[in-house]
C-alpha positions as CSV (number, residue, x, y, z in Angstrom):
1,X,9.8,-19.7,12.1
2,X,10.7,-16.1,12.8
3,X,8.7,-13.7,14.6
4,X,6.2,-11.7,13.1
5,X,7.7,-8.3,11.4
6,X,6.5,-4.5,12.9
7,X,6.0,-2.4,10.6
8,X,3.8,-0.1,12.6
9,X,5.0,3.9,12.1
10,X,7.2,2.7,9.3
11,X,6.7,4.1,5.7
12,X,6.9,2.3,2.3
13,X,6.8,4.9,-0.4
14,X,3.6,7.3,0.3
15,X,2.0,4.7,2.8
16,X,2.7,3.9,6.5
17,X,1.8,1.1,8.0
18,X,-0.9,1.6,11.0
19,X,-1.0,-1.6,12.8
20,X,-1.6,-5.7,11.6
21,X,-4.9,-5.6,10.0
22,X,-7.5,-8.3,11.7
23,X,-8.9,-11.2,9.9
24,X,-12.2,-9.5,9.3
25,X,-10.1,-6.9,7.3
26,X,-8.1,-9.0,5.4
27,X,-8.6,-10.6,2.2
28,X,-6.6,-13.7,3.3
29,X,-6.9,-14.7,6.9
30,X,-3.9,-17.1,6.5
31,X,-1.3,-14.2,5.6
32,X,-0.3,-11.1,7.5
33,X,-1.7,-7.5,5.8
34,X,-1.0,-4.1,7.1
35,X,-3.8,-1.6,7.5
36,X,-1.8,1.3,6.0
37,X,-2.3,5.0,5.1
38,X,-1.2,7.1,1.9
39,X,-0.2,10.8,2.0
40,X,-3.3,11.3,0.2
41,X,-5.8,10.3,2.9
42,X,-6.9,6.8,2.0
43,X,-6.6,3.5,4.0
44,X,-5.9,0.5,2.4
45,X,-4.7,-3.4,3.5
46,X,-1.6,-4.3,1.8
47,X,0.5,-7.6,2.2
48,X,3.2,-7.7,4.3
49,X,5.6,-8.8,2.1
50,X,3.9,-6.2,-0.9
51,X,5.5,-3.6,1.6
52,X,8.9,-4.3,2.5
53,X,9.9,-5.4,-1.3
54,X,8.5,-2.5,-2.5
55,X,6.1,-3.8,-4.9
56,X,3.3,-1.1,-3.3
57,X,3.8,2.5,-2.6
58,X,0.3,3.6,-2.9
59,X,-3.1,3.4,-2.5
60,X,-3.4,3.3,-6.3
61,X,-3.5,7.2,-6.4
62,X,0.2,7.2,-7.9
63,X,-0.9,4.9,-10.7
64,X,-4.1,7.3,-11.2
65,X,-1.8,10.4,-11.7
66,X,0.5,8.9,-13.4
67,X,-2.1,7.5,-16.1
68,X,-3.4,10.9,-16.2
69,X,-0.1,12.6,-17.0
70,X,0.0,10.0,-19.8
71,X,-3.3,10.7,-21.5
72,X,-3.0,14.2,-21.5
73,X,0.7,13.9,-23.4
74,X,-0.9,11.3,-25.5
75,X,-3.9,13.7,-26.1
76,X,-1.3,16.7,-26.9
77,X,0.9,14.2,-29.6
């Protein structure tokens, strides 16, 4: 098996990973997550794996923006 990635310092989109997060933190003590933090202030624990594919780039405050962006055209049409 190979050794554990480190992420720590690296970013992924608008988060950067902060260090492994411990068992109490994560929401499944059998994988590795990352306590990371978005350019918009927020912490969140993401999945190692979730990071380096790119599958998330955010806390969730791009999706929020981006949903607002899309009601107010949708509101306008």
């Amino acid at each position: 098996m190979p050794a554990p990635l480190n992420l720590t310092g690296q970013r992924f989109g608008e988060l950067i990973a902060l260090r492994v997060a411990e068992k109490s933190e994560s929401p499944n003590p059998k994988k590795r997550f990352w306590v990371c933090r978005c350019d918009c202030g927020k912490e969140t624990v993401v999945l190692t794996s979730y990071l380096t594919s790119g599958h998330t780039k955010s806390c969730g405050c791009r999706r929020a923006t981006a949903m607002a962006k899309t009601m107010a055209t949708n509101l306008k049409g």
